[in-house]
C-alpha positions, -999 to 999 in steps of 0.1 A, spaced: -322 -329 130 -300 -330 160 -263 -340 161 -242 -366 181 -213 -349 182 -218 -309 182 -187 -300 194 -171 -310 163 -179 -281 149 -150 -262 160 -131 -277 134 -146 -251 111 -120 -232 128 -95 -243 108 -109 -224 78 -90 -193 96 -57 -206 89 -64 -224 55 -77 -188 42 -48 -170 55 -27 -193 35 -46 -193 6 -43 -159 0 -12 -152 4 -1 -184 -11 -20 -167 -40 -3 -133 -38 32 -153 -32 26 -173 -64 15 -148 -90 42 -140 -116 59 -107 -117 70 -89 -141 88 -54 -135 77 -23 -155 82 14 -156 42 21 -153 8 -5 -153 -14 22 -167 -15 0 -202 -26 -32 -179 -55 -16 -160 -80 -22 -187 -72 -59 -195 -95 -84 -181 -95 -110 -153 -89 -142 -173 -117 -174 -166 -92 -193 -155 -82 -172 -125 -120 -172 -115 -126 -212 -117 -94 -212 -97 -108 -196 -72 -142 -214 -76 -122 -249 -69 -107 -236 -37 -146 -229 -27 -153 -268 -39 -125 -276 -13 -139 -258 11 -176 -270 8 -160 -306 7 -146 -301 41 -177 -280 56 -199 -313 44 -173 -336 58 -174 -322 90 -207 -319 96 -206 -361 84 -181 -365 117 -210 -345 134 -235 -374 131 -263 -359 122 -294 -377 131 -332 -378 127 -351 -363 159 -360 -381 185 -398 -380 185 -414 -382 218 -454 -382 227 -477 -393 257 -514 -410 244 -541 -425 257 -552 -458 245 -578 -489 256 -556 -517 265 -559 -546 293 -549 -581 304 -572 -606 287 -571 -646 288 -584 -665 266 -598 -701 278 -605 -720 253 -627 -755 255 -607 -784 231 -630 -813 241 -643 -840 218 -678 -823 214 -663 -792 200 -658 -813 166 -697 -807 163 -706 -793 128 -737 -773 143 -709 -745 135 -690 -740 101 -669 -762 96 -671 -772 132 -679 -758 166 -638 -758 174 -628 -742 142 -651 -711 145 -644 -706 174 -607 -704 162 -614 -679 138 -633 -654 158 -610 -657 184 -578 -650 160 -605 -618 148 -609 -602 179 -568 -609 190 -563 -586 159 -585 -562 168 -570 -557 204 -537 -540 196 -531 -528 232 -540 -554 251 -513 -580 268 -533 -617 261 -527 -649 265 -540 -685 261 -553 -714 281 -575 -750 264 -586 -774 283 -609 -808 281 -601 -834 305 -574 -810 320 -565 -780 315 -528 -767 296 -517 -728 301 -506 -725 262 -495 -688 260 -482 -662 290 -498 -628 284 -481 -611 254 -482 -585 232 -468 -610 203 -501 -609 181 -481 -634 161 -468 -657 185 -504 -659 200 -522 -662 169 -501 -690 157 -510 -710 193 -544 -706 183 -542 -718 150 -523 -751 159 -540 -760 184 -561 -793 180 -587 -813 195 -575 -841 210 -543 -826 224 -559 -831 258 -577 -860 274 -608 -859 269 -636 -842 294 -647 -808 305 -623 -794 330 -645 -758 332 -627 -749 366 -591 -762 356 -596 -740 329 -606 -711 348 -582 -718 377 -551 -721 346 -562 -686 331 -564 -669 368 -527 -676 375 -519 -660 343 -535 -629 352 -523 -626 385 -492 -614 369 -505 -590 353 -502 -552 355 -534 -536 337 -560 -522 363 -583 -543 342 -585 -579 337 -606 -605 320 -608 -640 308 -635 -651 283 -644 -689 290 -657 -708 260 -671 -742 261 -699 -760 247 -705 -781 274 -708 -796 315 -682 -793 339 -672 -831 342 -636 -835 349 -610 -817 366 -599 -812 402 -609 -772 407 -647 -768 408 -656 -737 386 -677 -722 413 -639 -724 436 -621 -711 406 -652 -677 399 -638 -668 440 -604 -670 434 -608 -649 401 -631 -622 423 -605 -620 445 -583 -613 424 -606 -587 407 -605 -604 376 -638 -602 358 -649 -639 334 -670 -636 304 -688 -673 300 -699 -680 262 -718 -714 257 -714 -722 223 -736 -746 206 -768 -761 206 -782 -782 235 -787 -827 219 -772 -855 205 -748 -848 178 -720 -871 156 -690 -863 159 -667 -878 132 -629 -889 143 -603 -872 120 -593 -897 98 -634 -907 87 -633 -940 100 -657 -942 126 -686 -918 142 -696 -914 176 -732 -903 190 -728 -876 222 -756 -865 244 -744 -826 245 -760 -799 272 -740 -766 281 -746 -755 317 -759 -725 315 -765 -722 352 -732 -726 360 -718 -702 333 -741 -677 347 -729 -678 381 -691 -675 370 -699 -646 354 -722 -633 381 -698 -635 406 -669 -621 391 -685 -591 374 -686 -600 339 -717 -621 318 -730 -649 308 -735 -650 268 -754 -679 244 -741 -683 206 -758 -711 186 -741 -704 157 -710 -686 138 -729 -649 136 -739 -651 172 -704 -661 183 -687 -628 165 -716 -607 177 -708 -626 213 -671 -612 210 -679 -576 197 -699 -572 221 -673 -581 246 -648 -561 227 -669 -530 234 -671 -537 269 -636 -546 281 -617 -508 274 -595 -496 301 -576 -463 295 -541 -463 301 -510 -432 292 -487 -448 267 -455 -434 257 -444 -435 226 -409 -428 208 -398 -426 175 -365 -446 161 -332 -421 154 -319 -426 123 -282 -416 111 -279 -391 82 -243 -387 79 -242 -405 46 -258 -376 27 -232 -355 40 -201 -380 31 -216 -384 -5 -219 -347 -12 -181 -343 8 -165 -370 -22 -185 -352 -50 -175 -322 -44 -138 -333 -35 -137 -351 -67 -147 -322 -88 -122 -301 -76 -95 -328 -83 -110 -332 -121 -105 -295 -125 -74 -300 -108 -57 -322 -133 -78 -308 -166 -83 -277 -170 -67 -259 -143 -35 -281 -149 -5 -262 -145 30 -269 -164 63 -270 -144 
């Protein structure tokens, strides 16, 4: 326990004067009665009275001792320790196009890939992350954070259709580079998922691997989904449309060549988490981290026990110790 205000202490100083004046306030006020010798007086006892008397001064004086160490502000210690941890700036780019509605996955392509994403989010407590989608174009959802919450909940609510529709693989890419470049890990990273071709956009993703190199940022593809036609079923059930659907794995492959990272294939929901353990165990970067504890007041201990005390003393006061003019 430390305190805010040591130097308060020196008001115990004024327990010098307020003994001196007890006692001899005590002599002073003791009744006197003259006699011609005490010798029949020696044997008789010290009433209680006189004792608790003295016992309530004490009360007064613990009062103030606990009162003044209240105006001391005592406080909790300030904890302070240096750790290592694994943390690092991570992107996530996420792939919202129509094709992601495919039910190869449970429920659907988009929706697993929701929930292993918001998994491995939780799982990296130290890292500063943040969040781009794209289809037709690309949309930069969520700056690098370290609100799990806040970047949880962008993943959640985000929906297919909330983009034009397409495969904007190198607006993607190009979107989650400029939010690294801010960053200030040694290490970062951005894990491209998409199920399907680079067709749209105005950033080819072989253009947006070279700015990421250069930037030493490293890009872990995943191609999610199986190569064919699938159905894909609008929201509302009221009509069904037939898409030819073939993820470039070449492509993927070179991203991830050339910036350092890898290429990986899930075709379904236990490849996928497997997919981002693996990259989990592979994206640490050491880093010192200081950490402090919160100071807490503790004065209110010391007023409570100061007003007890006082108020004892006062019921003695006016009970038994009452005196008659």
């Amino acid at each position: 326990m430390t305190f805010k205000y040591p130097w308060l202490f020196l008001l115990f100083l004024l327990y010098i004067p307020l003994l001196i004046w007890y006692f001899r306030r005590s002599k002073n006020s003791t009744p006197s009665l003259g006699m011609s010798s005490l010798k029949g007086l020696q044997k008789v006892p010290k009433g209680w009275k006189e004792y608790l008397m003295k016992f309530n001064f004490i009360l007064k004086l613990l009062a103030m001792a606990a009162l003044i160490v209240a105006l001391c502000r005592p406080q909790t210690f300030d904890s302070k320790s240096k750790s290592r941890v694994e943390g690092t700036d991570i992107v996530l780019a996420l792939d919202i196009s129509g094709s992601m509605a495919s039910k190869d996955f449970h429920p659907t392509r988009f929706e697993a890939a929701k929930d292993v994403a918001v998994k491995f989010v939780n799982q990296r407590v130290n890292d500063n992350m943040g969040l781009v989608v794209f289809a037709g174009e690309s949309l930069s959802l969520m700056p690098l954070t370290y609100d799990r919450a806040a970047l949880i909940n962008s993943i959640q609510n985000v929906e297919l259709g909330d983009l034009t529709d397409g495969t904007a693989i190198g607006d993607g890419l190009a979107s989650a580079v400029n939010r690294l470049i801010s960053g200030k890990a040694k290490s970062k990273s951005i894990i491209l998922l998409t199920d399907g071709t680079n067709n749209a956009g105005e950033v080819p993703p072989v253009t947006a691997a070279q700015i990421a190199k250069q930037n030493g940022i490293k890009v872990y593809t995943i191609g999610v989904g199986t190569n064919g036609t699938i159905e894909i079923t609008d929201p509302y059930g009221f009509s069904t449309t037939t898409l030819e659907t073939k993820i470039d794995e070449v492509s993927l492959k070179k991203i991830a060549d050339e910036t350092g990272g890898k290429f990986f294939r899930a075709q379904d929901e236990k490849m996928l988490q497997k997919v981002f353990h693996e990259i989990d165990s592979l994206e640490k970067s050491t880093q010192d981290v200081e950490n402090f504890t919160r100071t807490d007041e503790a004065f209110f201990p010391w007023i409570l026990t100061a007003f007890i005390l006082y108020a004892i003393s006062i019921l003695l006061r006016y009970t038994v110790l009452r005196r008659i003019p």
